[in-house]
N, C-alpha and C positions, 0 to 999 in steps of 0.2 A: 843490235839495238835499232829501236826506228824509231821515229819524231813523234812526240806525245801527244798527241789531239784528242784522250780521250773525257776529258771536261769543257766547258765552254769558254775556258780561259785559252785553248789552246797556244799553250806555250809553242808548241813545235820543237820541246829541247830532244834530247838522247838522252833518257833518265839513264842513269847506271842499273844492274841490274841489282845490285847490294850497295850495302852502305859502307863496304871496305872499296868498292871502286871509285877510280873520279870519274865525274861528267856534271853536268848540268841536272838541276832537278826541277829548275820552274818554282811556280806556286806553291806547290805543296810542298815543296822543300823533302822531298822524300823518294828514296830508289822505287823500282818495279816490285823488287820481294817485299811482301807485308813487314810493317813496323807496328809491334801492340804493346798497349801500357795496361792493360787487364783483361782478362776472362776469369767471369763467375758472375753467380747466380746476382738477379738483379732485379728488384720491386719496387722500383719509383717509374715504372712507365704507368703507362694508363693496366687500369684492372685487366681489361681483354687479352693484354700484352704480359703481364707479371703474373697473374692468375694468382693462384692460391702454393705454388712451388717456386716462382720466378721465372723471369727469363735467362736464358743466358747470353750475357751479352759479353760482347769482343769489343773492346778500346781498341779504334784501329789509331795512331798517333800520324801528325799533318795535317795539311786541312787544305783543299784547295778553295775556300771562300774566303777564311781569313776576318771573321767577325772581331770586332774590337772587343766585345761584351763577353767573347765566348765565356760560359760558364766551366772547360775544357778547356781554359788557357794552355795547361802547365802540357799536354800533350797533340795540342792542335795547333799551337804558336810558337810553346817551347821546345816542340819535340820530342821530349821524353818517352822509350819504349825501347822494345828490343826486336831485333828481327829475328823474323820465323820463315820457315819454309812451307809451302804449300802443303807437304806432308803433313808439317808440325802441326797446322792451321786444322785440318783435317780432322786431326789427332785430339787437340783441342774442342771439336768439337762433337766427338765422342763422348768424352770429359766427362764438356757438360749436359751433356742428355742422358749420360751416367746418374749424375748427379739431381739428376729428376727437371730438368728446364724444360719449362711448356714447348719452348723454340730456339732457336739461335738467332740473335740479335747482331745485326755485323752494324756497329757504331760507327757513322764518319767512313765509310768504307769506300768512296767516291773515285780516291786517285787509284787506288786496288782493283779495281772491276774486272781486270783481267785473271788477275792471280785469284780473285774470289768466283770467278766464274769458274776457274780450274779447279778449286775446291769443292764446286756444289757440280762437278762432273756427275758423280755418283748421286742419286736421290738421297736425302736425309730420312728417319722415321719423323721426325718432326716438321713444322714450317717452318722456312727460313724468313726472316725478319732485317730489312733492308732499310735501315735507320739514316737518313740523310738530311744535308741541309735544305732541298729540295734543288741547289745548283745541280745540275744534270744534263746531260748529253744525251738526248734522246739515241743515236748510233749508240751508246756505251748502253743505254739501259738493254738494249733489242741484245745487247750477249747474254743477259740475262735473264730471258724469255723463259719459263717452263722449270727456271731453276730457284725463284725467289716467289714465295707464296703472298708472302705481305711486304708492301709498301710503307715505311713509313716517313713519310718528309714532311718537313718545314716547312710552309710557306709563310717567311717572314714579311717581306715587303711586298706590297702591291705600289709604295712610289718610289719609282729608282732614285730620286734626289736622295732617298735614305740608303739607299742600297748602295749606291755610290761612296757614301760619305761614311758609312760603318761597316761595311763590306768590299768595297771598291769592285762593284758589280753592277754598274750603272744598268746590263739589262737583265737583273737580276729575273724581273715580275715575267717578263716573254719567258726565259728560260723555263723558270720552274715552272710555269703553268704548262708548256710544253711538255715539259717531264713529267708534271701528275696526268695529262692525258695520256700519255703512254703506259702509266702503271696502270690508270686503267684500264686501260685497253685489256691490258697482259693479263689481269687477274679478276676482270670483271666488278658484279656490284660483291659486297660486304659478304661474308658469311661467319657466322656464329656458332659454336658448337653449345649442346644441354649445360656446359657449364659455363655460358657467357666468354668464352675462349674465342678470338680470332683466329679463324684456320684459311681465311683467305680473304683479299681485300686490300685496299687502300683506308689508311688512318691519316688524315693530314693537322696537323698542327703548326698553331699559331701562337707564338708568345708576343702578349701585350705589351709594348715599350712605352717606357715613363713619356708623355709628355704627347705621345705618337698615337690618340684612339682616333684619326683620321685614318690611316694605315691601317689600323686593326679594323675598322669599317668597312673600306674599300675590301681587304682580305674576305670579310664574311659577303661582300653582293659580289665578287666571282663566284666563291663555294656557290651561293645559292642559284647566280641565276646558270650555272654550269650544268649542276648534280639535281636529279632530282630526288625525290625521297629513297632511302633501300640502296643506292648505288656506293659514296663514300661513308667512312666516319668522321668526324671534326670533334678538334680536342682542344679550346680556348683554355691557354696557360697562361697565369699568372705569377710565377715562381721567378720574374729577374729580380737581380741581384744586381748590385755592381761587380763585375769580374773582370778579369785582362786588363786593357788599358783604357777601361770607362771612365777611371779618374782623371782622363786627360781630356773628356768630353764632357763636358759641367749637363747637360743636357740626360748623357746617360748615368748620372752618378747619384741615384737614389734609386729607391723602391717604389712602386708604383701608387700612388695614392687610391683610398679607396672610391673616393669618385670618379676618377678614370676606370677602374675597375667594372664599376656599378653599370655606367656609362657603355661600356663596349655589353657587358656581358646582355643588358638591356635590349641593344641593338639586335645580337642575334637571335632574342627571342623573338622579335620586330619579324627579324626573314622568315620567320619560320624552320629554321634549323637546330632537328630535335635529334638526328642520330649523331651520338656521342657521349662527349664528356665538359665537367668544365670543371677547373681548378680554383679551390679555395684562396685569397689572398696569404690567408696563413703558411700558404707552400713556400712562399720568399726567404726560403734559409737557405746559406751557404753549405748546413749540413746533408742536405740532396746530393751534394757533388761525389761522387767516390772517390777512393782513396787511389791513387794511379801509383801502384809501388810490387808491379808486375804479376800479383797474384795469377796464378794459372796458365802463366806462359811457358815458364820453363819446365822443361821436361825434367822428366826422377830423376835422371841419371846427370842431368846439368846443376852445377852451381852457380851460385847468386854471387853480387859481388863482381869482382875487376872488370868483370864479362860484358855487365849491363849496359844496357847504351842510354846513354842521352845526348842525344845531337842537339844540344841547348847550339 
């Protein structure tokens, strides 16, 4: 084992290598071998992403950001999931490209980058899909060079007073902007296939917080004065919810009004930023969330039951 610096929390612990050893696990509260609360098909990303078959997305459980709001409490706070083997991971996701996924979705996959680097050894026939919060370590992305086609991050905060206070990542806005320069870098500008299909590129998203269309502004004049046209996508979401422990922030504990909405969504036609998407207020349902109750983890020959983990 060696000292963990692969996120910008740098803990420095000796993660264990499994969840049956002791050590230290840091922030994301989570060993080296992956820990997953779902694999299977999955259509609430953006069209390019879910297409007309889905994606296939991996629930990786932990989280080294730690969002108060996560709408992915029960497996990025509480832990819940089961560990897999690189193998298994592998195996998985054969699965799902079996099962017809436009791509493989590795969800939250941040503190894994090692073990998911080991996994995309072999090329996939599909794009692999790099789903994060956009917290990132530019070193940890460069393992992933050549082997993850599309990018997709978060860019929450552009003010760390927020980022601070609901993520405890005061330099939240340096990091990730840092980090989407390097995806770009890696995967160049956007590309499209004849059926509106992401097959390479950076997607970055932005969810609009109740009270915060300051933050959601600043967000859209990086995007624009960064990217020029043809280069990223941008996908202004509106779908929070109150989730985890926003009931304890009177601030994040509604749904977004629709004049906030109106407001941001205004602004970015303001910049000028037309590749993309943008999200209905209507999306604000808890029922977006999936069901985290280990679908397509365990293998045929494995039983469900005593075995499962939840490191609540």
């Amino acid at each position: 084992m060696a000292a963990c610096y692969d996120c910008p929390r740098r803990c420095g612990v000796n993660r264990p290598v499994s969840c049956e050893q002791e050590g230290e696990t840091g922030v994301c509260a989570m060993p080296l071998t992956p820990v997953i609360a779902r694999a299977a098909l999955h259509f609430g990303e953006e069209p390019c992403i879910s297409g007309f078959g889905g994606s296939g997305a991996v629930f990786f459980s932990g989280c080294s950001l730690r969002c108060v709001f996560c709408q992915n409490y029960a497996i990025s706070a509480e832990n819940f999931g089961r560990p897999v083997s690189v193998e298994r991971l592998r195996q998985i996701y054969g699965e799902l490209i079996a099962q017809g996924a436009h791509n493989i979705n590795l969800v939250n996959p941040t503190h894994f980058v090692r073990a998911v680097a080991q996994s995309l050894k072999k090329p996939l026939p599909v794009p692999v899909v790099y789903n994060c919060g956009g917290y990132e370590s530019v070193e940890s992305l460069r393992l992933l060079e050549g082997k993850v086609q599309i990018y997709l991050p978060d860019l929450k905060y552009a003010d760390n007073r927020l980022a601070a206070r609901y993520s405890g990542a005061p330099d939240y806005f340096e990091r990730a902007c840092a980090a989407i320069l390097e995806m770009v870098r890696q995967t160049g500008p956007y590309q499209l296939d004849e059926d509106g299909l992401l097959r390479r590129g950076v997607l970055i998203r932005h969810l609009i917080l109740p009270g915060e269309t300051g933050n959601s502004k600043r967000v859209i004049d990086w995007i624009a004065d960064t990217f020029s046209p043809g280069m990223v996508l941008f996908s202004l979401m509106s779908q929070y919810v109150p989730c985890g422990r926003a009931v304890d922030f009177p601030g994040l504990n509604r749904t977004l009004y629709q004049k906030e909405y109106d407001e941001v969504e205004g602004y970015l036609f303001s910049q000028g930023i037309e590749d993309g998407f943008l999200q209905e207020l209507s999306s604000a349902q808890s029922s977006y969330i999936p069901a985290f109750d280990l679908t397509g983890v365990l293998a045929k020959e494995e039983k469900a039951a005593p075995e499962d983990r939840d490191r609540q």
